[in-house]
N, C-alpha and C positions, 0 to 999 in steps of 0.2 A: 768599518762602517761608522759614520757619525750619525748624531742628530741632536738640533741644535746645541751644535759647540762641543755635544757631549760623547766618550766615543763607548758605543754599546761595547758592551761586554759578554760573548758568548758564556752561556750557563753549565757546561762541560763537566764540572764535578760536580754542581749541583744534582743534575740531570743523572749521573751515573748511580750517587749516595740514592737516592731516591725510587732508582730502575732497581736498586738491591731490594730494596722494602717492597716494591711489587712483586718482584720473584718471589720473595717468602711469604706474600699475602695469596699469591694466587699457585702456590701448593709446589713451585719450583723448585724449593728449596729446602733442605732441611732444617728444622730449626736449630739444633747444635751445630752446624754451619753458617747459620747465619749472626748467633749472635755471638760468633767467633768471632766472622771475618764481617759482619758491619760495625761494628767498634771499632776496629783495628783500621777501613776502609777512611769511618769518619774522621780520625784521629792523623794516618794519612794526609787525606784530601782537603780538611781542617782549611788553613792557610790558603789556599788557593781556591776554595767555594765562597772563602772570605772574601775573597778579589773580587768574587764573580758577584756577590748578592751579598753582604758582611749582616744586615740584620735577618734575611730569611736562613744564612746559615747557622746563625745562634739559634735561631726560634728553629730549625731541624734538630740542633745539638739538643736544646733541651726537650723538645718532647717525643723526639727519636731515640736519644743516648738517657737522660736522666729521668723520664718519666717512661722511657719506653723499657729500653735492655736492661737499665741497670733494676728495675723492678720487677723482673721474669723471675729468680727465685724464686720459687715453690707455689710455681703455677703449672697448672697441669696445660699442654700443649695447645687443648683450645685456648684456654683464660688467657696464655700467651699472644695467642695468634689476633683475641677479639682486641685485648688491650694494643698491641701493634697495632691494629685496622684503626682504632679510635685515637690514637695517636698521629697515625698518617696522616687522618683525614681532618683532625687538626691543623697540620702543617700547610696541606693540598687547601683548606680554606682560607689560611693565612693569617689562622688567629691566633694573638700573640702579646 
């Protein structure tokens, strides 16, 4: 698919990185699963979200990966979960 000149890019690993973080916001998931296997997902799919969107996937790395998981440490499951949600919704508004 083009448009002007330009050829869209389906959002694929964006879309997926971001489907984890709702699972574990809306109780899917457990949180030692999650912040297993979405670091390991981002880290992954890194490269190719880069393709797909290269500054929304920075502005995910940092306040999903560096302000979000790598700052769970010795937070109790909610303070986890509220910090995630504030962090999403960070990302989902696009501020950066």
């Amino acid at each position: 698919m083009q448009s002007e000149g330009r050829m869209t890019v389906r959002r694929t690993n964006v879309g997926a990185l971001l489907r984890m973080v709702r699972q574990y916001l809306n109780g899917e998931t457990q949180r030692s699963d999650f912040v297993l296997d979405f670091p390991y997902e981002m880290e992954k799919r890194y490269r190719k979200a880069a393709e797909e969107d290269e500054e929304y996937t920075e502005m995910m790395y940092y306040y999903l990966i560096e302000c979000g998981t790598d700052r769970g440490e010795g937070l109790s499951d909610e303070e986890f979960r509220q910090l995630m949600r504030k962090q999403y919704d960070e990302v989902m508004d696009g501020v950066y």
